[in-house]
MDAnalysis code that builds the backbone (N, CA, C; Angstrom):
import MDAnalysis as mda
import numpy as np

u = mda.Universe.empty(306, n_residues=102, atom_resindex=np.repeat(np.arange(102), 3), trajectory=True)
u.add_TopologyAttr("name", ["N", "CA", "C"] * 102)
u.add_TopologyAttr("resid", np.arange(1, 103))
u.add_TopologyAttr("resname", ["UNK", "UNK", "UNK", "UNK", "UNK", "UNK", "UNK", "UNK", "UNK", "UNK", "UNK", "UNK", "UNK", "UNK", "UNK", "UNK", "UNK", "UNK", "UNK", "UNK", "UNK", "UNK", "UNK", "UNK", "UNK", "UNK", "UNK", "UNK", "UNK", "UNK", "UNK", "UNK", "UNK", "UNK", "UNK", "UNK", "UNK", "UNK", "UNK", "UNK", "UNK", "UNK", "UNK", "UNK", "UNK", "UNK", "UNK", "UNK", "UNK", "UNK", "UNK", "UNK", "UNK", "UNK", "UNK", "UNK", "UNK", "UNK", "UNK", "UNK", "UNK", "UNK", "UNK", "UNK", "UNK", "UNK", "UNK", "UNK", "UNK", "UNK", "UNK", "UNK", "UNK", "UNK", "UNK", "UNK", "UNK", "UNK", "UNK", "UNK", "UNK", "UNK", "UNK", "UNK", "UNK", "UNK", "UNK", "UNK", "UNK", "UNK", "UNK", "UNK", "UNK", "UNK", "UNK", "UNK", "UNK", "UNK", "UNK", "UNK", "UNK", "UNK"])
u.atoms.positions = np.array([
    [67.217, 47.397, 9.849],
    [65.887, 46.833, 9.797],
    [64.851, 47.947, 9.914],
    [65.092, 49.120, 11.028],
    [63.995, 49.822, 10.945],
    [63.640, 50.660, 9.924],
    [64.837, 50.716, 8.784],
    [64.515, 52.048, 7.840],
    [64.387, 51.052, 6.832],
    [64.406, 49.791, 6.442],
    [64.079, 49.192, 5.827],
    [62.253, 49.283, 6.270],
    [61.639, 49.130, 7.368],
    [60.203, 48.874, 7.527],
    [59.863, 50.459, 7.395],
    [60.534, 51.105, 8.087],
    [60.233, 52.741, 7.204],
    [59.807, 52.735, 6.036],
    [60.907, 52.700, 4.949],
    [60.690, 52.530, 3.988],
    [59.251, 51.800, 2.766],
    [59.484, 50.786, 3.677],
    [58.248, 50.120, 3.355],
    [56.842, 50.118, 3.800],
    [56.926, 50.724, 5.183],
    [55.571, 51.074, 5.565],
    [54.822, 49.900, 6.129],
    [53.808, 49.993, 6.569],
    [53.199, 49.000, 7.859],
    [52.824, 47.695, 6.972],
    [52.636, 46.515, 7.689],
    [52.674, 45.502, 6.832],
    [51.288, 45.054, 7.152],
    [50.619, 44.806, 5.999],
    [49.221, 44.096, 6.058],
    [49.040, 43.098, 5.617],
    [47.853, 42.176, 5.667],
    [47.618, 41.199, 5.536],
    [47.430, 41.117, 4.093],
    [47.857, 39.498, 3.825],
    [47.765, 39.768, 2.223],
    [45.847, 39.781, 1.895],
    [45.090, 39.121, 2.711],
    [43.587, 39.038, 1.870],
    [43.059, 39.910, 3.547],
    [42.639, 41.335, 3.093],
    [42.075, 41.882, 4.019],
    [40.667, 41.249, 3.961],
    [39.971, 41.419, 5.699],
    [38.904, 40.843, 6.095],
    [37.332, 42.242, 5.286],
    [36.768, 41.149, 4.508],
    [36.104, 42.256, 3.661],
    [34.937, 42.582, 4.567],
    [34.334, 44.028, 4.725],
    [33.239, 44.661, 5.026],
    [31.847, 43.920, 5.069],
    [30.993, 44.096, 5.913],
    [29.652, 43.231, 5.818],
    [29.108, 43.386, 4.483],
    [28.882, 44.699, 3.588],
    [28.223, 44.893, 2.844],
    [29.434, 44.166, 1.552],
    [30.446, 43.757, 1.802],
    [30.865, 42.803, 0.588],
    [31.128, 41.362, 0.895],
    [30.152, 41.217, 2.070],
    [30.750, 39.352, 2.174],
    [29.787, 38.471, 1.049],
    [30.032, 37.647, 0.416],
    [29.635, 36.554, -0.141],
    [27.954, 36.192, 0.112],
    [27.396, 36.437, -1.086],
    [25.897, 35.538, -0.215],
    [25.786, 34.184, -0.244],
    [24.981, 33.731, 0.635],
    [24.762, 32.267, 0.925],
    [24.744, 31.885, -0.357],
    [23.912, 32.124, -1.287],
    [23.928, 31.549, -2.405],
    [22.030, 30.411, -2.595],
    [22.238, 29.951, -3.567],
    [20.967, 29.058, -3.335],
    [21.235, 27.730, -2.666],
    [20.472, 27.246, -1.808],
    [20.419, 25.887, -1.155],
    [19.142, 25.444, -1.595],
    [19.162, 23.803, -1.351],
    [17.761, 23.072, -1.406],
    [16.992, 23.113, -0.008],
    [15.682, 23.005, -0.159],
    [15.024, 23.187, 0.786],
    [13.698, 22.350, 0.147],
    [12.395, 22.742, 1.577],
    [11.189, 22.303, 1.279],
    [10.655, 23.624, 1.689],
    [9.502, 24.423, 0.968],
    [9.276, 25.739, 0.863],
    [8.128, 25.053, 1.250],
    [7.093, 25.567, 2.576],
    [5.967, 25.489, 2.881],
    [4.804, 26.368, 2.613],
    [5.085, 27.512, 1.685],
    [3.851, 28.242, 1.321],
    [2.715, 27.636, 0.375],
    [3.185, 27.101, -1.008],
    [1.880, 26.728, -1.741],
    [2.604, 25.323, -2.136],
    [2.620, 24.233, -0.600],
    [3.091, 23.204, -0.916],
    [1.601, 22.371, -1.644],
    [1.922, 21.413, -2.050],
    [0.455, 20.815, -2.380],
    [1.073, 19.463, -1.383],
    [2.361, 18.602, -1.402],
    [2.427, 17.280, -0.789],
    [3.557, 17.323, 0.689],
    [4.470, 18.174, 0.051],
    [5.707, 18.087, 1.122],
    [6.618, 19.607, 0.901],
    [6.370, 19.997, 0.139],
    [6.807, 21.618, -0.762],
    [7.978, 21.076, -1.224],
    [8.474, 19.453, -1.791],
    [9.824, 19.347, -2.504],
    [9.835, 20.105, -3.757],
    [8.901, 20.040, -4.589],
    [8.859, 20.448, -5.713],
    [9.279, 21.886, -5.964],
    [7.976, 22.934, -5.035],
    [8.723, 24.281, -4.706],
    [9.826, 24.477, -4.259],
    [10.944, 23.715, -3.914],
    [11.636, 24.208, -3.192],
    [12.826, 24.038, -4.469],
    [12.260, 22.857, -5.464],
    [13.329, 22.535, -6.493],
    [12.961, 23.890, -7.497],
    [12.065, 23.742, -7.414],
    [11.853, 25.334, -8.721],
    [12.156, 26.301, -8.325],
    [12.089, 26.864, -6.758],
    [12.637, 28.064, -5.801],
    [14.441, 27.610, -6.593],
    [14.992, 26.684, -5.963],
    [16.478, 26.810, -6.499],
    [16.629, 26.944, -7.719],
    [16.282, 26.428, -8.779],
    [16.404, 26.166, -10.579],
    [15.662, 27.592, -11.184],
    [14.776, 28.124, -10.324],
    [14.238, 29.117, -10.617],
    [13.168, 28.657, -11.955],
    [12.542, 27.720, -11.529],
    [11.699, 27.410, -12.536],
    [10.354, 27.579, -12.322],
    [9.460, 27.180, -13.048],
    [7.902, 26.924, -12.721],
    [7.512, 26.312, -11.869],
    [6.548, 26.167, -10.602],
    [6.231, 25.023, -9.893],
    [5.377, 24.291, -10.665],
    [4.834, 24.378, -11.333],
    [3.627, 23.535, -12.060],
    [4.475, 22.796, -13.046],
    [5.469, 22.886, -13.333],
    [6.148, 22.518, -14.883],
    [7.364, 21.383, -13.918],
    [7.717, 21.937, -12.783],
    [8.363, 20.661, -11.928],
    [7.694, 19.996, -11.197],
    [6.274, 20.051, -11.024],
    [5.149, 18.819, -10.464],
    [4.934, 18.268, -11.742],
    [5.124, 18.452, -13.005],
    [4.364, 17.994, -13.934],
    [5.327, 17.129, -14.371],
    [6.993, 17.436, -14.065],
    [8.212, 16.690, -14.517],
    [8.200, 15.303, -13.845],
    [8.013, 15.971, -12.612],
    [7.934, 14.828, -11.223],
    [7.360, 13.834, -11.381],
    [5.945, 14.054, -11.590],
    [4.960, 12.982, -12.087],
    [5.079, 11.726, -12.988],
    [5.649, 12.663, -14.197],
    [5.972, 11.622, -15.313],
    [7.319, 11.349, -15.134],
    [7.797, 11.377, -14.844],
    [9.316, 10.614, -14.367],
    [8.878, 9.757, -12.781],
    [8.081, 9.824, -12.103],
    [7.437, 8.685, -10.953],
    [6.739, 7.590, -11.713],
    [6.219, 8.216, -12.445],
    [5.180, 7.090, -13.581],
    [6.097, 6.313, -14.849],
    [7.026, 7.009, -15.232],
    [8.328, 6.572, -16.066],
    [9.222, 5.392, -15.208],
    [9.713, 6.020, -14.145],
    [10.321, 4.719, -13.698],
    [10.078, 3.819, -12.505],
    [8.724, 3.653, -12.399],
    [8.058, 3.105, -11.677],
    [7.876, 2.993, -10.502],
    [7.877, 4.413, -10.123],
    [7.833, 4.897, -8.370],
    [9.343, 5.312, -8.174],
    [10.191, 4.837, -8.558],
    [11.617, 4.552, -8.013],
    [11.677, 6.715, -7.702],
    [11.270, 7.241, -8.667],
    [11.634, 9.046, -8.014],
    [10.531, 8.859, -6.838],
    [9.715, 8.042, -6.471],
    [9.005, 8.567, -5.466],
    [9.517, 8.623, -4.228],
    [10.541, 7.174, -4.394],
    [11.185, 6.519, -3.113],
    [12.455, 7.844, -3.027],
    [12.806, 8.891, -3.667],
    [13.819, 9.899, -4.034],
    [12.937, 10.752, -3.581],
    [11.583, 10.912, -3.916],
    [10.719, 12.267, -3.240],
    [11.385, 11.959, -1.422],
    [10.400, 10.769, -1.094],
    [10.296, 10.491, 0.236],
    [11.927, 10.802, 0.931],
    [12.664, 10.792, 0.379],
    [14.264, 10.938, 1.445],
    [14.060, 12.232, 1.421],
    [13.877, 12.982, 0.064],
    [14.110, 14.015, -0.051],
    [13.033, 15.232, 1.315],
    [12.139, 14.482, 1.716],
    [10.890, 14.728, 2.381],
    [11.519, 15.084, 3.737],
    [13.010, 14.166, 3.841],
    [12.818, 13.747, 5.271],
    [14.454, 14.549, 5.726],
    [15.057, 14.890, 4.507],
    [16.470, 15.327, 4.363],
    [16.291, 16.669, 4.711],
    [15.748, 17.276, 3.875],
    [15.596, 18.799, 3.199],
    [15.459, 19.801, 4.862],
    [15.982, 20.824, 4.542],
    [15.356, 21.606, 5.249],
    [13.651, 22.414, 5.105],
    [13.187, 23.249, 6.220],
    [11.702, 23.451, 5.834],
    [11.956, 24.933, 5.902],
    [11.490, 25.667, 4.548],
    [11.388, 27.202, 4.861],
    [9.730, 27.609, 4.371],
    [9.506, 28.401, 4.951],
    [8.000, 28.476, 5.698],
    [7.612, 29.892, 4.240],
    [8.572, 30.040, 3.450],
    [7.700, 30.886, 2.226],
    [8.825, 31.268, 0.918],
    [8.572, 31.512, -0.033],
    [9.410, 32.073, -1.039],
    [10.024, 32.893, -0.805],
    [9.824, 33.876, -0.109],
    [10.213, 35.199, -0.011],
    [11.133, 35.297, 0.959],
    [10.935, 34.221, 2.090],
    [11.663, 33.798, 3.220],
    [13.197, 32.882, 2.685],
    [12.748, 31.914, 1.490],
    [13.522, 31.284, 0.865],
    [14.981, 32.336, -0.006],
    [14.536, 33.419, -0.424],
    [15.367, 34.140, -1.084],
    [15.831, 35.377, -0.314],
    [15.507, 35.781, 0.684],
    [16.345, 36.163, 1.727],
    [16.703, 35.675, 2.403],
    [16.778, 34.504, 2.993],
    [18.015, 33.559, 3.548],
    [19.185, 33.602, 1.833],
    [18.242, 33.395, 0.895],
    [19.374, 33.050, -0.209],
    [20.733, 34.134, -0.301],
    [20.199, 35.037, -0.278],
    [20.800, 36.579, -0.508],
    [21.445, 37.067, 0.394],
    [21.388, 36.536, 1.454],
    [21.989, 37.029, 2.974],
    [23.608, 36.976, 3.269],
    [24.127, 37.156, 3.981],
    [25.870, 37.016, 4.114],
    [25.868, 35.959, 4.353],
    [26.797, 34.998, 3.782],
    [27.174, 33.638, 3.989],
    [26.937, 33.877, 5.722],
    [28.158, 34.481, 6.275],
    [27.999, 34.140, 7.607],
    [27.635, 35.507, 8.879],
    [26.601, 35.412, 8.301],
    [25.846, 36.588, 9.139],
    [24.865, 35.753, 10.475],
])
């Protein structure tokens, strides 16, 4: 046995534990972004994730509240009450970017 583990040399783990500077980032989450909220910051917080326009997803919002007759509003309001609150964009994408579990 021992010149067999000689041979073979010290035994490691098959998925070594990777370095801070290569763990996984959080990635994007939903949120409510409080910098240039105008109602509740849902909207920013959907264009912060989709990486879209804020003006072009208030403008989606609208006509799809007015399309199906409030029913996205009653979807704003959970969403109002679900979401987490991050207090700026910039704040939003460094949490994004950060080590999963830092």
């Amino acid at each position: 046995m021992a010149g067999i583990l000689a041979e073979f040399g010290p035994v490691s783990s098959a998925r070594p534990s990777p370095s801070p500077a290569e763990k996984p980032s959080r990635g994007r989450f939903w949120c409510r972004i409080n910098e240039g909220k105008w109602f509740a910051g849902v909207c920013l917080g959907i264009a912060a994730y989709g990486g879209f326009r804020v003006d072009w997803v208030r403008t989606v919002v609208l006509l799809l509240t007015m399309l199906t007759g409030g029913l996205l509003a009653v979807a704003y309001l959970v969403l109002l009450l679900v979401l987490p609150v991050v207090p700026t964009v910039s704040d939003y994408e460094r949490q994004r970017d950060a080590p999963r579990y830092a």
